[in-house]
C-alpha positions in Angstrom: 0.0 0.0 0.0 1.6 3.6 -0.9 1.6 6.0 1.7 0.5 9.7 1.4 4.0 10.6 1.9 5.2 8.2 -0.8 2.5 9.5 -3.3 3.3 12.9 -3.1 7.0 11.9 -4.0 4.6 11.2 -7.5 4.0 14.6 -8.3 6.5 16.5 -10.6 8.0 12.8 -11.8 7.6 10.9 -15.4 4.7 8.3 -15.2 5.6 4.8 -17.2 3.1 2.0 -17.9 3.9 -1.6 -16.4 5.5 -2.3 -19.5 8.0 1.0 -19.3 6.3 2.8 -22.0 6.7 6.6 -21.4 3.0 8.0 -19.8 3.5 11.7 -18.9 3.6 13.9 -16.5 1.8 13.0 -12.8 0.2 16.6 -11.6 -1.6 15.2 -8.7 -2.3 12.5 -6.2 -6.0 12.2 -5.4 -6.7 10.9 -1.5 -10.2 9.6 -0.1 -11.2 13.0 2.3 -11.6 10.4 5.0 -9.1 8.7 5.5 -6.5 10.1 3.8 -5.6 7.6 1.5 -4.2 7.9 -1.6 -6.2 6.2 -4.7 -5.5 8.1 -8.1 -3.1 10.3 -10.0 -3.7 12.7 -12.8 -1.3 12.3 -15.8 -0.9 14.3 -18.9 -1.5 12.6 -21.9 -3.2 13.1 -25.3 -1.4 15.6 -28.2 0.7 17.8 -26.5 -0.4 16.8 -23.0 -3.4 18.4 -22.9 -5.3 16.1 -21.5 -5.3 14.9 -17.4 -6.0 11.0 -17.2 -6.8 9.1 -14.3 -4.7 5.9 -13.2 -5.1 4.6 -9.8 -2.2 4.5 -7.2 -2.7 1.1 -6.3 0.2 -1.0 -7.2 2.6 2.1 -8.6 5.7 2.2 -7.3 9.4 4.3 -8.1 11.6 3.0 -11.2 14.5 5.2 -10.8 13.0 8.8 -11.5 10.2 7.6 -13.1 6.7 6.5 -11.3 5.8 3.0 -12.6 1.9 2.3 -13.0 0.3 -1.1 -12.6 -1.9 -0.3 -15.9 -1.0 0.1 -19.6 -0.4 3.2 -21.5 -3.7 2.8 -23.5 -5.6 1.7 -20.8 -4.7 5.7 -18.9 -5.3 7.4 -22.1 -9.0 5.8 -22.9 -10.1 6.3 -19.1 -13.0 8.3 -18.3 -13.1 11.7 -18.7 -13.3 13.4 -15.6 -12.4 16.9 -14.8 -9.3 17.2 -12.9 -11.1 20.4 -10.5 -9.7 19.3 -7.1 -12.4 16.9 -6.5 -13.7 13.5 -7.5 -17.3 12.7 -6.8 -21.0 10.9 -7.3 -21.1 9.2 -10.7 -17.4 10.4 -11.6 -16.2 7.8 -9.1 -18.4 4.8 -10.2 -16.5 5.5 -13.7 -13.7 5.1 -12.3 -14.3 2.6 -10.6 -16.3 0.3 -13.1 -13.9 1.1 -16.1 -10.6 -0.2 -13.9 -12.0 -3.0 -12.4 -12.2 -2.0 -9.2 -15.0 -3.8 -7.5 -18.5 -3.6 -7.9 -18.4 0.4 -8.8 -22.1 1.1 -7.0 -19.6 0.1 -3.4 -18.0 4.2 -4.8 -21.2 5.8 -3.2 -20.1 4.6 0.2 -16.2 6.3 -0.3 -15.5 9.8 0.5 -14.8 12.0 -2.1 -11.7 12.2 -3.3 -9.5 15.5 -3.3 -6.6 16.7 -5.3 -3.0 17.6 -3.7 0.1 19.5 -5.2 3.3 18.4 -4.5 3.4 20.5 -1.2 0.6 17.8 0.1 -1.9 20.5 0.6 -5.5 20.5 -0.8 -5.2 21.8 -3.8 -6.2 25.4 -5.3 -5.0 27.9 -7.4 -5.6 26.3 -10.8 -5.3 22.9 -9.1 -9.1 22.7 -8.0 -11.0 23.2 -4.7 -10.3 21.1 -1.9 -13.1 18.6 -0.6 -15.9 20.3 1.5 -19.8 21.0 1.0 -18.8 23.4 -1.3 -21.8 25.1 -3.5 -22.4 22.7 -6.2 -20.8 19.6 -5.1 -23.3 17.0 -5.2 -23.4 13.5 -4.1 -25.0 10.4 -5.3 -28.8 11.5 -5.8 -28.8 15.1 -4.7 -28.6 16.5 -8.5 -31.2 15.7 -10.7 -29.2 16.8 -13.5 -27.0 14.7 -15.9 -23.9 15.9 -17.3 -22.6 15.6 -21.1 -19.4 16.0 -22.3 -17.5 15.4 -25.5 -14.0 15.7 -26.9 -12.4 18.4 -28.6 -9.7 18.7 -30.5 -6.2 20.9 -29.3 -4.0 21.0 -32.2 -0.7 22.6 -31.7 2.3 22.3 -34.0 5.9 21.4 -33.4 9.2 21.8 -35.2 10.6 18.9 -36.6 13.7 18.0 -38.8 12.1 17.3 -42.4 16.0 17.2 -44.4 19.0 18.5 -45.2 20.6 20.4 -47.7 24.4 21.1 -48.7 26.3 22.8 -51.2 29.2 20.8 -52.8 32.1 22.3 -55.0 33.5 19.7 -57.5 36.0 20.2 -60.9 35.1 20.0 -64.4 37.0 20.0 -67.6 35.6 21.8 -70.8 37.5 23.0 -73.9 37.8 26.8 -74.5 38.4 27.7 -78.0 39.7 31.5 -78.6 41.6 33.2 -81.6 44.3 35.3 -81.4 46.4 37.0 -84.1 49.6 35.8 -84.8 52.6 37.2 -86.9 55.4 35.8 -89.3 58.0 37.3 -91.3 58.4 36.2 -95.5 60.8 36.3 -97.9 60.4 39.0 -100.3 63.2 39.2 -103.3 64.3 43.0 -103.8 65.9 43.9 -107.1 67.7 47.4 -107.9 69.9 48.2 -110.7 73.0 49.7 -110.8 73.6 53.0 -110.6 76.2 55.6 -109.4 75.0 55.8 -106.0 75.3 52.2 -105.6 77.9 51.2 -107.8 81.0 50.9 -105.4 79.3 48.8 -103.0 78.5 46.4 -106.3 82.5 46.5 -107.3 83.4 45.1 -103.7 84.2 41.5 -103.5 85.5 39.3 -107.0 84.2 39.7 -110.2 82.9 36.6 -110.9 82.7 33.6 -107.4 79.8 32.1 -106.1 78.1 33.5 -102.8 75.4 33.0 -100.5 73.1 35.1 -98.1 70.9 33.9 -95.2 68.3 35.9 -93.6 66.7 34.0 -90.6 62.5 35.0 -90.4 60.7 35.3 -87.3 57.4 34.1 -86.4 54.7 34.7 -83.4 52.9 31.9 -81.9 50.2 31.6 -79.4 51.6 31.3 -75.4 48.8 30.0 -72.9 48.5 30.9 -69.3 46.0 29.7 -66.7 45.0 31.7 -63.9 42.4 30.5 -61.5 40.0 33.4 -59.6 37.3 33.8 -58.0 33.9 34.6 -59.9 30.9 34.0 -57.2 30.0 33.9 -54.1 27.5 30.8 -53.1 25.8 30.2 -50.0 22.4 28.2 -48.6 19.5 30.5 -47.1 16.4 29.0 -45.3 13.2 30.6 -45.5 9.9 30.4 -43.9 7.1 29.2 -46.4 3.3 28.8 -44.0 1.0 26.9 -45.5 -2.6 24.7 -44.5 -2.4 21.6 -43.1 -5.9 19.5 -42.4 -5.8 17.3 -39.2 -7.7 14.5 -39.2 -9.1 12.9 -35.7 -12.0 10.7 -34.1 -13.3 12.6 -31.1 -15.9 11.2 -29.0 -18.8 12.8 -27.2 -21.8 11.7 -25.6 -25.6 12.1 -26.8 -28.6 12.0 -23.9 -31.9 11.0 -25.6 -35.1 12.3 -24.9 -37.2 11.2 -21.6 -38.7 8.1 -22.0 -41.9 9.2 -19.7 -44.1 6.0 -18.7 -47.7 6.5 -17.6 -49.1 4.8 -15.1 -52.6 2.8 -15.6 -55.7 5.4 -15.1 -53.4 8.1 -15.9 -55.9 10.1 -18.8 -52.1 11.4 -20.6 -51.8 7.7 -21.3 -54.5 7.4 -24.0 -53.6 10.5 -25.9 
């Protein structure tokens, strides 16, 4: 049997199922107003723990930092609905009750209600409920003659996720590059000129009659290639933010009260109509 003081060790601390599957969070440990003893905790569960489901105490105990429960995860997230106000009564405890097992659920009636502590083992308040009392509108078994429905709504929140990666890669290629440049070379062009005064001693030099020869070298450009390598552009990756509509999708439940089904007694003169 856990302890109040062990219970309220719960609160704060990870809840996992009996199999070690992670729960969520435990906010509060529920304790009969009469005798003090401990039965449920509320855990967040559902997208984005938005929703407070209750497990019972009874056979949870400490795994490390985490709270170990003695039910499954999806056994905590399909339990009943109840508000998690501070307070557990009436038909909210039969639910409880009948859906874990529990006993015959009508032996809830005959249980005190059930209040909510924080972690600092008070009654809780301030967001955390109202502690137990005869508080205006608390109502036990067959003091409210009305019936409650509820339903399901959806929460849908978004998170940031890691959907790839880019990257820029720099890699060499080879490609031919074809240019034209001019390019200059030097002939050979025979000059003749005759004789004359002016030239005529420089014609007399040397014998009369021999055999000579002349060479003349010739000159020619060609084309000289140099590589050079600089830079041209600058690349980098940018992100940016694109928002678009995304439709969710999800089965919510919620509860439907049909019409009263009046029976007349025998005599009764509605009864014929």
């Amino acid at each position: 049997m856990t302890t109040p003081s062990e219970a309220q060790q719960y609160v704060g601390r990870t809840a996992v199922d009996l199999e070690g599957s992670k729960v969520g969070k435990i906010g509060q440990v529920y304790v009969d107003d009469r005798t003090g003893e401990p039965l449920w905790v509320t855990v967040a569960t559902g997208l984005f723990g938005t929703k407070e489901s209750f497990a019972p105490v009874s056979g949870a105990r400490m795994d490390g930092e985490d709270v170990r429960l003695a039910v499954s995860k999806d056994v905590i997230k399909n339990a009943p609905h109840v508000d998690d106000d501070g307070h557990v009564e009436g038909s909210e405890q039969e639910a409880l009750y009948q859906y874990y097992g529990f006993g015959d659920p009508r032996a809830a009636a005959g249980r005190g209600a059930y209040t909510g502590q924080a972690a600092d083992g008070q009654a809780a308040d301030e967001g955390y409920g109202e502690p137990a009392g005869d508080l205006p509108g608390d109502h036990a078994p067959g003091r409210d003659d009305a019936m409650t429905r509820s339903e399901e709504r959806l929460n849908v929140g978004t998170e940031s996720v890691e959907a790839g990666r880019a990257r820029l890669r720099k890699y060499v290629v080879t490609e031919n590059v074809t240019q034209t440049v001019p390019v200059s070379h030097e002939e050979i062009r025979v000059e003749r000129e005759p004789v004359t005064d002016a030239n005529r001693e420089a014609a007399a030099t040397g014998e009369p009659i021999s055999e000579e020869q002349h060479e003349v070298t010739l000159r020619a450009e060609r084309p000289v290639v140099e590589k050079e390598a600089v830079p041209v552009e600058r690349i980098r990756l940018a992100t940016e933010t694109v928002t678009e509509d995304a439709q969710v999708s999800e089965s919510v439940r919620k509860e439907q009260i049909d019409d009263a089904d009046v029976e007349r007694r025998a005599g009764d003169p509605r009864s014929a109509r």
